[in-house]
BAROVO-95257 format. One line per field, with one value per residue (C-alpha): z, x, y; residue number from 1; residue in three letters. Coordinates in steps of 0.001 Angstrom, whole numbers. Layout:
BEGIN
c3 (Z:...)
c1 (X:...)
c2 (Y:...)
k (NUM:...)
r (ALA:...)
REM end
This chain:
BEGIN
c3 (10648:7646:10379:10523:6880:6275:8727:7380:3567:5100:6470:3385:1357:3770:3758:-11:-259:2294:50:-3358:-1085:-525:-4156:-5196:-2329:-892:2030:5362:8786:9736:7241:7893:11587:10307:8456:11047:13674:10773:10297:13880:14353:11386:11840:15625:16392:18982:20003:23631:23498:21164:20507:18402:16518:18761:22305:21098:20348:23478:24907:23171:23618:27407:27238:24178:22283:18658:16023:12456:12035:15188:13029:10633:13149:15403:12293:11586:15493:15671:12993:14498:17499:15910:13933:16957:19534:21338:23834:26601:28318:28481:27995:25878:26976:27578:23778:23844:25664:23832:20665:22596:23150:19330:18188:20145:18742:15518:16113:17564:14745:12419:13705:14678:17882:19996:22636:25681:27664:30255:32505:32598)
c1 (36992:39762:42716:40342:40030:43977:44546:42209:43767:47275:46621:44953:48055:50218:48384:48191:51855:52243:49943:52055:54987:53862:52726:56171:57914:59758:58342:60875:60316:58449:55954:55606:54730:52034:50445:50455:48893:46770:45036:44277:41079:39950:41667:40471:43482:45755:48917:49474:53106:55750:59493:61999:65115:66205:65291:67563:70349:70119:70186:73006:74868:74629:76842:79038:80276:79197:80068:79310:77238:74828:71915:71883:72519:69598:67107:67496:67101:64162:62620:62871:61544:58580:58046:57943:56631:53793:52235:51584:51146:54584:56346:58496:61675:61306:61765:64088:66187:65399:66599:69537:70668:70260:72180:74813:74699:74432:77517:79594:78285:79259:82542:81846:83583:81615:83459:82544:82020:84049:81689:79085)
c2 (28441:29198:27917:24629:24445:24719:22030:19600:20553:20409:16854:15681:17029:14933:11677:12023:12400:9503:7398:8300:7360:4026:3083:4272:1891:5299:5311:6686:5605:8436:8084:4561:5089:7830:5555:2768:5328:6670:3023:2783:4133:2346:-1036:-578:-1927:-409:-2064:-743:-1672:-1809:-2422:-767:-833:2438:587:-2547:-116:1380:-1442:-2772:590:359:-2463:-2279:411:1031:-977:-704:-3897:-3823:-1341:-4632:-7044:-5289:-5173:-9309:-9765:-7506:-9249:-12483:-11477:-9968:-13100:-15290:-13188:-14328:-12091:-13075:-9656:-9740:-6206:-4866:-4290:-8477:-8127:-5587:-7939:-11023:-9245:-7852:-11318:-12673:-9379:-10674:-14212:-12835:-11225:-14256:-16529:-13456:-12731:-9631:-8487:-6211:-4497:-4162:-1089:-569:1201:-1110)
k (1:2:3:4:5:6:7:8:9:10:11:12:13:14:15:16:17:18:19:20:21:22:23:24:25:26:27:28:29:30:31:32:33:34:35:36:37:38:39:40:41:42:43:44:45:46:47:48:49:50:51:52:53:54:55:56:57:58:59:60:61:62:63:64:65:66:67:68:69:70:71:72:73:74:75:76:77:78:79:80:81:82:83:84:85:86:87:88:89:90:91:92:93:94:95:96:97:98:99:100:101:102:103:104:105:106:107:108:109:110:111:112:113:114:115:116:117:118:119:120)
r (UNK:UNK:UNK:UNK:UNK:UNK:UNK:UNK:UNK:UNK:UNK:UNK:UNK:UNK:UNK:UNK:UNK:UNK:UNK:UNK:UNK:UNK:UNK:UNK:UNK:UNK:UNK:UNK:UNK:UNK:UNK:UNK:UNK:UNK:UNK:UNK:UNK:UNK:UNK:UNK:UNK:UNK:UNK:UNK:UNK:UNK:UNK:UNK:UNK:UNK:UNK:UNK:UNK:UNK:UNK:UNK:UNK:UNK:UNK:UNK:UNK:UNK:UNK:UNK:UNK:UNK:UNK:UNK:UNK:UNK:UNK:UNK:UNK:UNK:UNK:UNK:UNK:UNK:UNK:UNK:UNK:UNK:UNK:UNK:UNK:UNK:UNK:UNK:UNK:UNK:UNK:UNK:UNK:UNK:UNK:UNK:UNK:UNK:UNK:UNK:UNK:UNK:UNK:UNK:UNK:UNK:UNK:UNK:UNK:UNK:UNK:UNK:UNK:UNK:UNK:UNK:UNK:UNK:UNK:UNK)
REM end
């Protein structure tokens, strides 16, 4: 029962912290996604797919090498795609790729050279 107890105190601590976090406008990723999966049960609202900042890179990173400007350049293209996204059942690496393709138009119209990777 005490090992119950301490878990339940330890997760209130934690969602309290998250919650100060928030008011404050400190919040980190991580905390952000505990609070999204947090609100689930009582939103009953559960995406069953999602996209992220990490899958675009990958993406991108399969066929360029890194360049200072893609995390920004992947953020505003992510963005947009969330924005305008309309499901469809579609998946999500179909906005994965979407947003790969504006991160590289955002680049061109930028003037941002992205190099290519020569093994792909």
């Amino acid at each position: 029962m005490t090992d119950l107890i301490r878990h339940e105190c330890e997760g209130l601590i934690a969602r309290a912290g998250r919650a100060y976090r928030y008011t404050m406008g400190t919040l980190d990723d991580r905390d952000a996604g505990d609070i999204i999966y947090d609100c689930q049960p009582v939103t009953r609202w559960y995406p069953i797919e999602t996209f992220s900042e990490d899958g675009v890179l990958d993406c991108v990173l399969r066929r360029y090498h890194y360049h200072a400007e893609l995390k920004s350049l992947i953020h505003t293209a992510c963005q947009r795609v969330w924005i305008k996204w309309s499901s469809t059942g579609d998946t999500a690496w179909v906005a994965e790729d979407w947003a790969y393709y504006l991160v590289r138009e955002y680049a061109k119209e930028g003037g941002i050279e992205l190099t290519k990777r020569s093994d792909y």
